[in-house]
N, CA, C and O of each residue as an XYZ file, in Angstrom:
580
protein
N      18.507     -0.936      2.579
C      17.854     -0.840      3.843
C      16.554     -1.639      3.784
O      15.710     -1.447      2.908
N      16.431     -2.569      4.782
C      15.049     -3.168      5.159
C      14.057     -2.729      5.666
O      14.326     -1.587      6.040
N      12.866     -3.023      5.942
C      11.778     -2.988      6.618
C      11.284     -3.941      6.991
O      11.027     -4.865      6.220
N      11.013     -3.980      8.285
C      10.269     -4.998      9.376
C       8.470     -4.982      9.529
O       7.938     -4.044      8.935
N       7.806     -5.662     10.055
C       6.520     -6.340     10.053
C       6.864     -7.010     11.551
O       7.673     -7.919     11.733
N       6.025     -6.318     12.627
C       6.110     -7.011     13.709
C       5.049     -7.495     14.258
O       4.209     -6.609     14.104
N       4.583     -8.333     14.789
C       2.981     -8.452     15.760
C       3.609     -9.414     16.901
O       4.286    -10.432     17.049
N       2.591     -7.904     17.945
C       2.873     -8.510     19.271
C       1.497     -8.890     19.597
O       0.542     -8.440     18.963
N       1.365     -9.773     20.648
C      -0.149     -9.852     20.916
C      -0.352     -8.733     22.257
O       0.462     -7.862     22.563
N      -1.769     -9.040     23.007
C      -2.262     -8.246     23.749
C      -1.778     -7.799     24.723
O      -2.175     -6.778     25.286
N      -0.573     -8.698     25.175
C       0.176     -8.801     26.236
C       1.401     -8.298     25.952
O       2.253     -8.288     26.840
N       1.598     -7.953     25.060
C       2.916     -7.166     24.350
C       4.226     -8.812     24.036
O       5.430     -8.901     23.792
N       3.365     -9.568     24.186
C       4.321    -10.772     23.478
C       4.672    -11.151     22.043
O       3.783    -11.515     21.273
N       6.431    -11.043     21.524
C       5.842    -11.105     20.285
C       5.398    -12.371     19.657
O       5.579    -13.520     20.059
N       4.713    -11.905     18.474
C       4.759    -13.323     18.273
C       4.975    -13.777     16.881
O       4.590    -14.892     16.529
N       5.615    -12.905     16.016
C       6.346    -12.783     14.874
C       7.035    -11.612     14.148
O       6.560    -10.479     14.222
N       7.942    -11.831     13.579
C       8.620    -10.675     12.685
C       9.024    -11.114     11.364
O       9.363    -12.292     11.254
N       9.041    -10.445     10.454
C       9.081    -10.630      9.152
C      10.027     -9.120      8.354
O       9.680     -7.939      8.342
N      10.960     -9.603      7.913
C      12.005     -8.736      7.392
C      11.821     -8.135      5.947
O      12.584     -8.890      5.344
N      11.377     -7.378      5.093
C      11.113     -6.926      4.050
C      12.253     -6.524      3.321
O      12.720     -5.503      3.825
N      12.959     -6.957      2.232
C      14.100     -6.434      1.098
C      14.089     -7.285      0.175
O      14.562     -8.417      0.275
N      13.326     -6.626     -1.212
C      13.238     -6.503     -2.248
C      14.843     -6.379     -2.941
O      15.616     -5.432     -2.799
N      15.083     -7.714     -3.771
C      16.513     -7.788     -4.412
C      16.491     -7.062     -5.343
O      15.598     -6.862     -6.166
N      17.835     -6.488     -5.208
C      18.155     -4.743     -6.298
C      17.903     -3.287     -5.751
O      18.423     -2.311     -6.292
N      17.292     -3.214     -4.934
C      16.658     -2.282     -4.419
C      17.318     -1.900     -2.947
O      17.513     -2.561     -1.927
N      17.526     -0.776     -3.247
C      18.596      0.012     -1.915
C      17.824      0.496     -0.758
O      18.298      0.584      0.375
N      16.848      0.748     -1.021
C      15.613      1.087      0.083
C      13.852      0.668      0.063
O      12.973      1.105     -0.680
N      13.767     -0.286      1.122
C      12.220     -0.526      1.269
C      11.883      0.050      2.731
O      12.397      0.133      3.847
N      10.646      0.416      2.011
C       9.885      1.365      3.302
C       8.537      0.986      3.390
O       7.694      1.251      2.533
N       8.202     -0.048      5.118
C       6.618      0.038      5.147
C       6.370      1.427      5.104
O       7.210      2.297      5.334
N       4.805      1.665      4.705
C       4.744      2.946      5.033
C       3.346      2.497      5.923
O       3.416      2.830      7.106
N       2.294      1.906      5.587
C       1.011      1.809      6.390
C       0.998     -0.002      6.675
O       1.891     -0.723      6.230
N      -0.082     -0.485      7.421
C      -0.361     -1.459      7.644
C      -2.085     -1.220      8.289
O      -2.527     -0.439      9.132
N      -2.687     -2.196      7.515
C      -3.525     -2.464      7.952
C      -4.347     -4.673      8.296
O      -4.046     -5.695      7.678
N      -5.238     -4.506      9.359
C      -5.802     -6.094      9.634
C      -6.539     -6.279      9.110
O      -6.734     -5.325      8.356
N      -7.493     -7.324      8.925
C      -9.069     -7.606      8.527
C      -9.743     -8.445      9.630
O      -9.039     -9.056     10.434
N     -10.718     -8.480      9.673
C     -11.466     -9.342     10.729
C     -11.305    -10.516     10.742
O     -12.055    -11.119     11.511
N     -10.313    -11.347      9.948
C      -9.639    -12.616     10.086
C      -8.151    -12.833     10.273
O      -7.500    -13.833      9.971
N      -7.662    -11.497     10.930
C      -6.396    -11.347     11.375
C      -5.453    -11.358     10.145
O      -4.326    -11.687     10.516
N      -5.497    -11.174      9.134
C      -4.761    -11.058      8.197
C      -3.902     -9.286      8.355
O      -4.428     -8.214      8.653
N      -2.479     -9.592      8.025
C      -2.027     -8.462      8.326
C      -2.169     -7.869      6.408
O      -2.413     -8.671      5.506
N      -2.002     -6.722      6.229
C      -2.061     -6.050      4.719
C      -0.388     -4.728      5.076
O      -0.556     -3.692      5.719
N       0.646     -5.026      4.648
C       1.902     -4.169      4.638
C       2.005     -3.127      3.134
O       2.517     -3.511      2.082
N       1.483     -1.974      3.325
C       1.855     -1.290      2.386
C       3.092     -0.458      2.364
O       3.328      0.045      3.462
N       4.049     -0.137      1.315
C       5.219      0.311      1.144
C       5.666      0.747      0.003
O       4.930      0.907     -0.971
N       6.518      0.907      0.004
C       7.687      1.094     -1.487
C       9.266      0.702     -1.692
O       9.889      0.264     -0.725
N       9.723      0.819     -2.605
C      10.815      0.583     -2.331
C      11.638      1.119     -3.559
O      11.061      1.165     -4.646
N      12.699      1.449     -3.480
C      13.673      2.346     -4.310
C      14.650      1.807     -5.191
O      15.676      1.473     -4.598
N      14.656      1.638     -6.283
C      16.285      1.142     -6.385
C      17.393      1.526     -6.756
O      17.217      2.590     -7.349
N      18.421      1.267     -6.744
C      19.625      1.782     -6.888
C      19.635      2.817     -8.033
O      20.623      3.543     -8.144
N      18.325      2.962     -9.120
C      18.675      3.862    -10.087
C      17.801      4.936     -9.990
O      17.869      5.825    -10.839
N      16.693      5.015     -8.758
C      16.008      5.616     -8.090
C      15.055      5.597     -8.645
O      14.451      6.651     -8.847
N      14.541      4.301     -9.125
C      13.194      4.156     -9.500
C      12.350      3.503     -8.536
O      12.925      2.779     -7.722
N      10.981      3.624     -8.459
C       9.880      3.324     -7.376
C       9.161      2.622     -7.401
O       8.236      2.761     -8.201
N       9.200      1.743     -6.722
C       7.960      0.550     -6.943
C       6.795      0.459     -5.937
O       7.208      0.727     -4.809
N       5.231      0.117     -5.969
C       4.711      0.545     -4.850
C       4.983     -1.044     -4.492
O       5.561     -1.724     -5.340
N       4.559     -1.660     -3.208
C       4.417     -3.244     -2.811
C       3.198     -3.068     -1.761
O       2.932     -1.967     -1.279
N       2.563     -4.113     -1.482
C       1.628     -4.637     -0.988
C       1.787     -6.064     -0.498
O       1.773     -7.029     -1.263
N       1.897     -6.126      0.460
C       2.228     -7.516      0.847
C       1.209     -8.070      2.163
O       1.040     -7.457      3.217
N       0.521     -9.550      1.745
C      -0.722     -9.646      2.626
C       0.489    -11.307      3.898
O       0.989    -12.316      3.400
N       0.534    -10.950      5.274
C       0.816    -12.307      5.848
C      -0.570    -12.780      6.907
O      -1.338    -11.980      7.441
N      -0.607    -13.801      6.986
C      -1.744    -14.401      7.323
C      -1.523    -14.222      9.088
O      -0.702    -13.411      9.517
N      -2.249    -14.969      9.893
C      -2.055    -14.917     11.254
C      -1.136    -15.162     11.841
O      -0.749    -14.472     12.784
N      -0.289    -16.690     11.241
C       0.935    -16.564     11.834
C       2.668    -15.894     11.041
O       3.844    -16.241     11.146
N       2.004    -14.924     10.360
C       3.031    -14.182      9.529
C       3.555    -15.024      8.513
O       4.721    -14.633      8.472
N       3.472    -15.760      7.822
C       3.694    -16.218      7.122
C       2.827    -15.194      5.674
O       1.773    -14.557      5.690
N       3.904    -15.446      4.487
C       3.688    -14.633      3.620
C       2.820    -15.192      2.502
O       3.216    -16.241      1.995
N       1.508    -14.560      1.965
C       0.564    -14.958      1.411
C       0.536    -14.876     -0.216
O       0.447    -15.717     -1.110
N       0.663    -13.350     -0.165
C       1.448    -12.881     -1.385
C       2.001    -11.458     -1.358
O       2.192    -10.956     -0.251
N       2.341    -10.596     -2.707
C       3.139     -9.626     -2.421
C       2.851     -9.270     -3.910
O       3.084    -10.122     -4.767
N       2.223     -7.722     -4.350
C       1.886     -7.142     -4.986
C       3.171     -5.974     -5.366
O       3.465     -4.982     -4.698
N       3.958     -6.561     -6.959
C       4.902     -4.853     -6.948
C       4.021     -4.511     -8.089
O       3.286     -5.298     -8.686
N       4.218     -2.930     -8.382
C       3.726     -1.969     -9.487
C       5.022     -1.594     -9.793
O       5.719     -1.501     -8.783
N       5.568     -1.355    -10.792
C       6.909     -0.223    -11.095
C       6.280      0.909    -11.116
O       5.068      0.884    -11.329
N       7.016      2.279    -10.879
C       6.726      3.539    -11.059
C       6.251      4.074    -10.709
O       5.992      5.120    -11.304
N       5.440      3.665     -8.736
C       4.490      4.051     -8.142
C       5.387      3.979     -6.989
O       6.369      3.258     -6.810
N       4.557      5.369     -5.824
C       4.880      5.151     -4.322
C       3.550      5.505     -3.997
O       2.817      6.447     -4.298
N       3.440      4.465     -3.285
C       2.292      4.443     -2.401
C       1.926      5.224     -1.498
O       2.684      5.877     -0.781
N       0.847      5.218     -1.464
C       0.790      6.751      0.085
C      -0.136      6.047      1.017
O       0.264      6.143      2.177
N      -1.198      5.399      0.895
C      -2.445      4.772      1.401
C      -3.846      4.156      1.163
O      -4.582      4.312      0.189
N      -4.047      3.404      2.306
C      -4.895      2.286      1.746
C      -5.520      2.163      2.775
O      -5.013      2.405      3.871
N      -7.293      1.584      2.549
C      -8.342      1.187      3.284
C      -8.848     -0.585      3.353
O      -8.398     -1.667      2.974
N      -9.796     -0.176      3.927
C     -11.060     -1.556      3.153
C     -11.624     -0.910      2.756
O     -11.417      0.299      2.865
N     -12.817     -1.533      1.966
C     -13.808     -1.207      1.651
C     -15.029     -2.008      2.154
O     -14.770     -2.997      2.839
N     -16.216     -1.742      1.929
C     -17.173     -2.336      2.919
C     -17.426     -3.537      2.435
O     -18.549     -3.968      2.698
N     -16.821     -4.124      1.889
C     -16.813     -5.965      1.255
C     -15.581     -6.501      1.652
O     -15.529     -7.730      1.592
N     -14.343     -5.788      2.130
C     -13.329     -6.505      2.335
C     -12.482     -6.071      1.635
O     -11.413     -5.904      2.222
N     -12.500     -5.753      0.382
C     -11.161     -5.741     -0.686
C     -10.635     -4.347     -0.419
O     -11.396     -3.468     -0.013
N      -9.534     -4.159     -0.608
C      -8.661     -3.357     -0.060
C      -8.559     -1.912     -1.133
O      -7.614     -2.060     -1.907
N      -8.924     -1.253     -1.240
C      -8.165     -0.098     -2.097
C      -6.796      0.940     -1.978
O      -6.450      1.109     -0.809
N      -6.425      1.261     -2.434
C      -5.250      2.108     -2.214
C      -5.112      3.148     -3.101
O      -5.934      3.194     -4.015
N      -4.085      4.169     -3.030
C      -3.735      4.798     -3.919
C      -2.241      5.322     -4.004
O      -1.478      5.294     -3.039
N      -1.927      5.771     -5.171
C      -0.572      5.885     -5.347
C       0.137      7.306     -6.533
O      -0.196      7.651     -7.667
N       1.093      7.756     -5.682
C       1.618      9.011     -6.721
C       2.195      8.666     -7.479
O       3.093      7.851     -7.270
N       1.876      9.216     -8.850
C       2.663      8.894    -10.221
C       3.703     10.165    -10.425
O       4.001     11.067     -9.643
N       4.192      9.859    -11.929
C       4.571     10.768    -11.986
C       5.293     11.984    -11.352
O       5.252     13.072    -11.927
N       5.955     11.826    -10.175
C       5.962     12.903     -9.720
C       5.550     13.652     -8.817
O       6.176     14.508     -8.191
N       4.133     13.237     -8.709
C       3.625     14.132     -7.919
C       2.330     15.033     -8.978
O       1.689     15.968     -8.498
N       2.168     14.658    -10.116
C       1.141     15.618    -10.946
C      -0.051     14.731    -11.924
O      -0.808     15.003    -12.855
N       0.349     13.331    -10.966
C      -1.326     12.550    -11.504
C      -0.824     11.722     -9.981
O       0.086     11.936     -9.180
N      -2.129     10.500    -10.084
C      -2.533      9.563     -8.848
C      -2.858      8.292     -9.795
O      -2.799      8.216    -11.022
N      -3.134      7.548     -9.064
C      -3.481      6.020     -9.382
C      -4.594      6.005     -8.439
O      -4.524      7.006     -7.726
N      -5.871      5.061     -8.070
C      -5.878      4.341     -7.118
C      -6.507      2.923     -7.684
O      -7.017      2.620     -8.763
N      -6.352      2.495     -6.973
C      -7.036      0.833     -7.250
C      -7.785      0.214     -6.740
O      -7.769      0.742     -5.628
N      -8.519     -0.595     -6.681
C      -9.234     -1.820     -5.576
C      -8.414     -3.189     -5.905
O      -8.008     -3.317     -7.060
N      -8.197     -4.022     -5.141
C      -7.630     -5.158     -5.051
C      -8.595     -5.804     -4.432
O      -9.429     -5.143     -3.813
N      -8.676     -7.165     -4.471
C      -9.189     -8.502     -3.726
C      -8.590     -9.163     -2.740
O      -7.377     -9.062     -2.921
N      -8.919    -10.042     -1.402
C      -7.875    -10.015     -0.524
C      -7.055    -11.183     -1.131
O      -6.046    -11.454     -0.479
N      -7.275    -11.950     -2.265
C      -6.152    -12.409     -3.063
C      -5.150    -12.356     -3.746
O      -4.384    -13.157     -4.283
N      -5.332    -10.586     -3.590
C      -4.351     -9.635     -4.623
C      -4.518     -9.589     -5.752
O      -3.540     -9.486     -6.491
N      -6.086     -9.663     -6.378
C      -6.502     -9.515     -7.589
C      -6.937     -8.438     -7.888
O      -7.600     -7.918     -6.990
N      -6.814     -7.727     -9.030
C      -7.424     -6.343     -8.965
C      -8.321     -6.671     -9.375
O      -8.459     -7.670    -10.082
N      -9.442     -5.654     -8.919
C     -10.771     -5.564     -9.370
C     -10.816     -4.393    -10.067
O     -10.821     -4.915    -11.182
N     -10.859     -3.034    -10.333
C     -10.426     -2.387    -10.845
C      -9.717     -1.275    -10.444
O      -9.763     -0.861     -9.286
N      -8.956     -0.674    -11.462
C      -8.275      0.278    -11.287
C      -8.236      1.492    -12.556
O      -8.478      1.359    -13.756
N      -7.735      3.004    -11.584
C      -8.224      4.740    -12.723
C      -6.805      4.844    -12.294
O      -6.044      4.164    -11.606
N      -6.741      5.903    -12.933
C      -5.716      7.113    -12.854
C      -6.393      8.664    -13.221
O      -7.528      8.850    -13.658
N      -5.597      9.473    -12.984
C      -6.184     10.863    -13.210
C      -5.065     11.568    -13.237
O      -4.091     11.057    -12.684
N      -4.920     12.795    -13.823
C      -3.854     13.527    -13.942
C      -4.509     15.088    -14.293
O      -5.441     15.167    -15.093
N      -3.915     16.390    -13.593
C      -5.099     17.482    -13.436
C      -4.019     18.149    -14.077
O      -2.914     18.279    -13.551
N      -4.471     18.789    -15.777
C      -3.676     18.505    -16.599
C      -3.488     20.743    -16.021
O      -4.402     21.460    -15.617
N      -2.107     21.108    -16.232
C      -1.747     22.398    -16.117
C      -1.244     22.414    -14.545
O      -0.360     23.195    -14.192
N      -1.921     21.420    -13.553
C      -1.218     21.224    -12.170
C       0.003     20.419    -12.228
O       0.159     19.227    -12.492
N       1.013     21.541    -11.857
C       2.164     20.461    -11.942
C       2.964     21.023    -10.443
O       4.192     21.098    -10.495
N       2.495     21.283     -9.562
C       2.962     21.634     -8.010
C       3.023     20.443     -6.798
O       3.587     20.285     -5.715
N       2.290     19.875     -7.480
C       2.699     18.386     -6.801
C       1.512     18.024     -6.370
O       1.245     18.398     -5.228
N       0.392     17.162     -7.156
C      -0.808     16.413     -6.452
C      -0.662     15.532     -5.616
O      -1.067     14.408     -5.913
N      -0.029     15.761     -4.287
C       0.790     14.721     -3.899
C      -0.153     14.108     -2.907
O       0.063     14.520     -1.767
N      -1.279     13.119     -3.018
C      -2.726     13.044     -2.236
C      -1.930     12.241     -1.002
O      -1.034     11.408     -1.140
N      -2.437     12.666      0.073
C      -2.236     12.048      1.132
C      -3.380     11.517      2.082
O      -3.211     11.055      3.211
N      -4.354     11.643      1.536
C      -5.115     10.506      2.872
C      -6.791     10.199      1.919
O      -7.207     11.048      1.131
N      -7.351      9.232      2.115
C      -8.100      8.477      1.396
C      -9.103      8.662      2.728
O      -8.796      9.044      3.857
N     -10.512      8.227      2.159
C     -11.498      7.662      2.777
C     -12.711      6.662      2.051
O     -12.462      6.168      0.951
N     -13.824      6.436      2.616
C     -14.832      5.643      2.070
C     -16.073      6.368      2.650
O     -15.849      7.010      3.676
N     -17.062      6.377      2.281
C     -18.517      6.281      2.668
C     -19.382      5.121      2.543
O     -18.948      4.096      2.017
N     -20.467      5.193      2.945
C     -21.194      4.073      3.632
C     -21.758      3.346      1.886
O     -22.015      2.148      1.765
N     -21.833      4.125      0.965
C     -22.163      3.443      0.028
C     -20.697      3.273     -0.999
O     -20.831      3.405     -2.216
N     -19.524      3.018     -0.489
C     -18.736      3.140     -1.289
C     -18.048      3.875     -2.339
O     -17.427      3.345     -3.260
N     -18.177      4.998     -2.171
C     -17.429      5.852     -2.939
C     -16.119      6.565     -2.248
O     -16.385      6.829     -1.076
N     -15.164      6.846     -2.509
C     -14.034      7.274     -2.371
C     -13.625      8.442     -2.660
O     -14.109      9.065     -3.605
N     -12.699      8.905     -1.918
C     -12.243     10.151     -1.733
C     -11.139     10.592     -1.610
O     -10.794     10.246     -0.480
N      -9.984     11.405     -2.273
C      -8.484     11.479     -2.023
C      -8.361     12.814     -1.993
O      -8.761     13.647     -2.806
N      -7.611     12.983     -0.712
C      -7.242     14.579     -0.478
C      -5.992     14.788     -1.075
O      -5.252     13.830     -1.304
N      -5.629     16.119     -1.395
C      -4.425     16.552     -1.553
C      -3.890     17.922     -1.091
O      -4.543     18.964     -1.150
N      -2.529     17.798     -0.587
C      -2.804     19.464      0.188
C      -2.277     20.087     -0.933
O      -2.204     21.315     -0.980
């Protein structure tokens, strides 16, 4: 199964689509998308493969959809991603299961700048973080229910 990338403009015209499937892999799923102030689109997702392993992806297309680059991790599903107040993108991602996290910062070149993990050792119910934020001086925040 695929996943699509659409942009319409203001007028509801489209004005590109872009088809997502990762070879080997039985299921890709955008899950978020975010722009930047130079119209760059940012497609976050995952995708599955046939032996039900998880990869997170990140994929940046420029204004006229055309594809810039495309970030896989093995062993990660992604849940969500920001800016940060310079531009570079952070995200984060469930490991394991559900009983550690990842998150990262990336560059809008798809370079990492850095990246943690954490794992909350005796929690094993599922740290399954679902929504991120930022503050004004950059620090970060991941909820989990």
């Amino acid at each position: 199964m695929a996943s699509a990338t659409i942009k319409y403009n203001s007028a509801g015209a489209q004005q590109w689509a872009q088809i997502f499937q990762l070879p080997g892999y039985e299921r890709n799923h955008s899950h978020e998308i975010i722009s930047d102030d130079l119209g760059n689109t940012y497609v976050f997702g995952y995708s599955v493969s046939f032996g039900g392993n998880y990869s997170s992806v990140i994929t940046k297309y420029n204004t006229l959809g055309i594809e810039q680059w495309r970030k896989i991790d093995n062993g990660e599903a992604n849940e969500g991603l920001l800016f940060d107040n310079s531009g570079n993108i952070v995200h984060y991602v469930n490991l394991s299961y559900g009983s550690s996290y990842g998150i990262r910062k990336i560059n809008s070149d798809g370079g990492v700048v850095w990246s943690n993990s954490m794992h909350l050792q005796g929690y094993n119910d599922g740290l399954n973080a679902k929504s991120i934020c930022n503050d004004a001086n950059d620090n970060f925040y991941i909820a989990s229910p």
